[in-house]
C-alpha positions in Angstrom: -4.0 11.3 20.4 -1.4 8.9 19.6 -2.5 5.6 17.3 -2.3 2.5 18.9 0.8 0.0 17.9 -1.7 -1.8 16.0 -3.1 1.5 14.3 0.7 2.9 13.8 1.2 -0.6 12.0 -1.6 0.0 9.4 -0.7 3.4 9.0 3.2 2.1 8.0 1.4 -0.3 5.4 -0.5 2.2 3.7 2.4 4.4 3.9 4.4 1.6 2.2 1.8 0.8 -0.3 1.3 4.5 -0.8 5.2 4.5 -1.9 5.2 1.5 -3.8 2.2 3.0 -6.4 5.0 5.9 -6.4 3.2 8.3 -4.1 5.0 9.6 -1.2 5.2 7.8 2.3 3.7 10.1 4.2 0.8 10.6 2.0 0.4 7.1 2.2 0.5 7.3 6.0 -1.9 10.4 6.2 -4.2 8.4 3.9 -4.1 5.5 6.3 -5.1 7.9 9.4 -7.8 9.2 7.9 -9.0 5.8 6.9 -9.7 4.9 10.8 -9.1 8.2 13.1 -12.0 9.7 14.8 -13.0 11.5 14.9 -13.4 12.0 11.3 -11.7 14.9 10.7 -8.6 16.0 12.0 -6.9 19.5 11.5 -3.7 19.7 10.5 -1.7 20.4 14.2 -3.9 16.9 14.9 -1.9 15.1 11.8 1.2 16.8 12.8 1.5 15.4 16.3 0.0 12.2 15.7 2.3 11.3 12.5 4.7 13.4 13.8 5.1 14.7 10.5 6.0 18.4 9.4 3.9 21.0 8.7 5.2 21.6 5.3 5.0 17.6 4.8 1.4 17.9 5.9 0.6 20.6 4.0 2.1 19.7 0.5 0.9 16.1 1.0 -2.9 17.3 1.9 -2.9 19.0 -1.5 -1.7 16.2 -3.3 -4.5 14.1 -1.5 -7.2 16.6 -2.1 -6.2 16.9 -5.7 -6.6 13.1 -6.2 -10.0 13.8 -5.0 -9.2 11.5 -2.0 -9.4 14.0 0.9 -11.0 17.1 1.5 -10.9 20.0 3.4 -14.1 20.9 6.1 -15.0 24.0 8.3 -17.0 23.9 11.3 -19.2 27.5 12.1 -17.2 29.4 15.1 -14.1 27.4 14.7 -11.3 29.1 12.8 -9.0 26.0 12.1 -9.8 23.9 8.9 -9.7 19.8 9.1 -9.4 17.0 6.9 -11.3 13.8 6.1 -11.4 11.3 3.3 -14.4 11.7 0.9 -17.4 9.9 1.8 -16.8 8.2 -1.9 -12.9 8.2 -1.7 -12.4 4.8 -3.7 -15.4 5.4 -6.2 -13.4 9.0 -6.8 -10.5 6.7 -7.2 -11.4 4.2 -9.1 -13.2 6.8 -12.1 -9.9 8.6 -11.7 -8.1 5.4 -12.5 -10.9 4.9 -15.6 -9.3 8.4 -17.0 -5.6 7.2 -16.3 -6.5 4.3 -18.9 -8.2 6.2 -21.1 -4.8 8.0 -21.3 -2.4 5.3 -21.7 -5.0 3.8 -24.3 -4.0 7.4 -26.0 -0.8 6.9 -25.3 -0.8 2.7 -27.4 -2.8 4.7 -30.2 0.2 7.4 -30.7 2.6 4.6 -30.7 0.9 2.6 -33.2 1.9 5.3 -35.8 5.9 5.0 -35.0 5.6 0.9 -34.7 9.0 -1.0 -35.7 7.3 -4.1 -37.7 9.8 -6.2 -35.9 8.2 -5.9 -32.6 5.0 -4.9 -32.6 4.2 -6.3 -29.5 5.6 -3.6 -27.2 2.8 -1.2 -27.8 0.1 -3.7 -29.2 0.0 -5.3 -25.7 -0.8 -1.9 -24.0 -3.2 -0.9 -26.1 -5.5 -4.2 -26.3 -5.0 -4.8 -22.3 -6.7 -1.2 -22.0 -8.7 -1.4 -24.2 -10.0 -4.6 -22.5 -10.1 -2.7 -19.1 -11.7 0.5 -20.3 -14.8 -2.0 -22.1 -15.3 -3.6 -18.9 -14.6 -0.6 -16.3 -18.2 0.5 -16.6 -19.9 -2.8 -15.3 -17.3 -3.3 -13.0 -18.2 0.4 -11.0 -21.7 -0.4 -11.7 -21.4 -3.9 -9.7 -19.5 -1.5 -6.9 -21.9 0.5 -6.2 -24.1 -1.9 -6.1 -22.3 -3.8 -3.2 -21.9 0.0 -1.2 -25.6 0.4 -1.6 -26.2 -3.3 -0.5 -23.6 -2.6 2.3 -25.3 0.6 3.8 -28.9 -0.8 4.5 
């Protein structure tokens, strides 16, 4: 099944937005299909006619999705072909993998404070006390999150 002009549209933005964080566009627009397809799954001959993508592009970009923790891959008993869907918790995966990617760059401002030209500390300071900042508060903000999905499925 085709999208919709308005569906292609948001499929393009996510694509775009995909890019921009420097992911590929058509991750970014398999992303955005599963966001709003149904049904919920789709096999991979589904994403290759809708996107019209390749099945190499399709392939290599379901991995990288699934190794974000974004996607994943579902059987169904009697039927041979394998599907995709996003994780029921796609953006609470996301947003602890985003916890670790500060963790690291905090790692990262902690190295460089060894190597620090006195002149300009500044440069690696800055990273170091803006993650630090994020990584103090990360924990509330998920916790107020979930809160919110909880309040949101009753």
């Amino acid at each position: 099944m085709k999208p919709s002009a308005e569906q292609s549209r948001y499929i393009e933005t996510v694509g775009r937005f995909w890019e921009s964080v420097s992911g590929s566009r058509t991750a970014g627009r398999l992303l955005g299909w599963l966001m709003i397809c149904e049904p919920v799954h789709q096999s991979a001959a589904d994403l290759i006619s809708t996107l019209d993508v390749s099945a190499g592009s399709v392939s290599t970009q379901m991995r990288v999705l699934e190794r974000l923790d974004l996607v994943e891959r579902v059987t169904f008993p009697g039927d041979r072909a394998r599907y995709y869907q996003l994780q029921p918790d796609a953006w609470m995966r996301a947003m602890h993998n985003e916890q670790e990617r500060l963790i690291a760059m905090r790692k990262v401002a902690e190295a460089g404070q060894a190597v620090l030209p006195n002149s300009r500390p500044e440069r690696v300071l800055g990273l170091a006390e803006t993650t630090s900042l994020l990584i103090d508060e990360w924990p509330a903000l998920m916790e107020r999150i979930a809160e919110r999905a909880k309040q949101g499925r009753q």
